[in-house]
C-alpha positions as CSV (number, residue, x, y, z in Angstrom):
1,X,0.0,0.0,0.0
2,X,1.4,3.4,-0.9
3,X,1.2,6.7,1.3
4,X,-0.3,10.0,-0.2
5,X,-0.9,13.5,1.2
6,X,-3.6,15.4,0.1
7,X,-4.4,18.9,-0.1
8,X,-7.7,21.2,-0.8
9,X,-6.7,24.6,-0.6
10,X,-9.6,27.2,-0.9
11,X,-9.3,31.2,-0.8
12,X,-11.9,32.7,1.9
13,X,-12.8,36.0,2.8
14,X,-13.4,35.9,6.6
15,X,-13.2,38.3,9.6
16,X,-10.9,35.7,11.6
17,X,-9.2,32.5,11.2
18,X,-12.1,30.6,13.1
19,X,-14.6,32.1,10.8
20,X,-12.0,31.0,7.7
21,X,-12.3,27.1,9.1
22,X,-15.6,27.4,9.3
23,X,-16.8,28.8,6.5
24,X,-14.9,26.0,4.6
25,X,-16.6,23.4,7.1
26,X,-19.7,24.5,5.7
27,X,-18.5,24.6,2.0
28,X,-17.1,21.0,2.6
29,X,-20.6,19.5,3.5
30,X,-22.4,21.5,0.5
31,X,-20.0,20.1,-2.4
32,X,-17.4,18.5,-4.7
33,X,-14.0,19.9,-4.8
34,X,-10.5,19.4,-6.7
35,X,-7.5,17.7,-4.9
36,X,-4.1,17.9,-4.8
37,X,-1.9,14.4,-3.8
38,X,1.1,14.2,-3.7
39,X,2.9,10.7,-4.3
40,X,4.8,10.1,-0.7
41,X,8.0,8.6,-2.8
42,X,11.3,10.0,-3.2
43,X,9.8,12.0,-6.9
44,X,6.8,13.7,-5.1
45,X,4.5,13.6,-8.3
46,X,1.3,15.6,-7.6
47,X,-1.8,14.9,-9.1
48,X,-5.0,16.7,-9.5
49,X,-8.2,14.5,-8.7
50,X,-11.3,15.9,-9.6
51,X,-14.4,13.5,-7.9
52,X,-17.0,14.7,-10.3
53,X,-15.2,13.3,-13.0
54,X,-15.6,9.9,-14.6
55,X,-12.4,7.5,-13.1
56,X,-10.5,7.4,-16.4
57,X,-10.8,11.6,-16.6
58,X,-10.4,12.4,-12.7
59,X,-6.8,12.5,-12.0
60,X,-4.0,14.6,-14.3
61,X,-0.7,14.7,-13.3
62,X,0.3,18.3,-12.2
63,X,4.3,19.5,-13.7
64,X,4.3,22.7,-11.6
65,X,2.3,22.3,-8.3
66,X,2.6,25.9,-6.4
67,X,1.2,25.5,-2.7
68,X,-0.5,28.5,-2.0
69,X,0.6,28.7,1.8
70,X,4.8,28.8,1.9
């Protein structure tokens, strides 16, 4: 079995970090969003996987992955 790390990053407007989270929380209940996974192996591939797709179109390999948070 191989290990992956996965990322949803989202931009929010919010008046505080709490109200960032939950805002999001809410989102994430309401619908379908576009990951980021990362291959945990020494080359780090990162793939987009988009859950709405059909399996054969939901994941595309991603050359140039730029995390928004540093």
């Amino acid at each position: 079995m191989a290990h992956y790390k996965v990322v949803l990053e989202i931009e929010v407007d919010a008046d505080s970090p709490l109200a960032a989270a939950q805002t999001v929380q809410s989102w994430l209940r309401e619908g379908d969003f576009q990951y980021y996974v990362q291959e945990d192996e020494e080359n780090g591939k990162v793939f987009s996987v988009d859950l709405t797709e059909d399996d054969e179109d939901a994941v595309l390999p991603i050359d140039d992955y730029i995390p928004m948070i540093d």
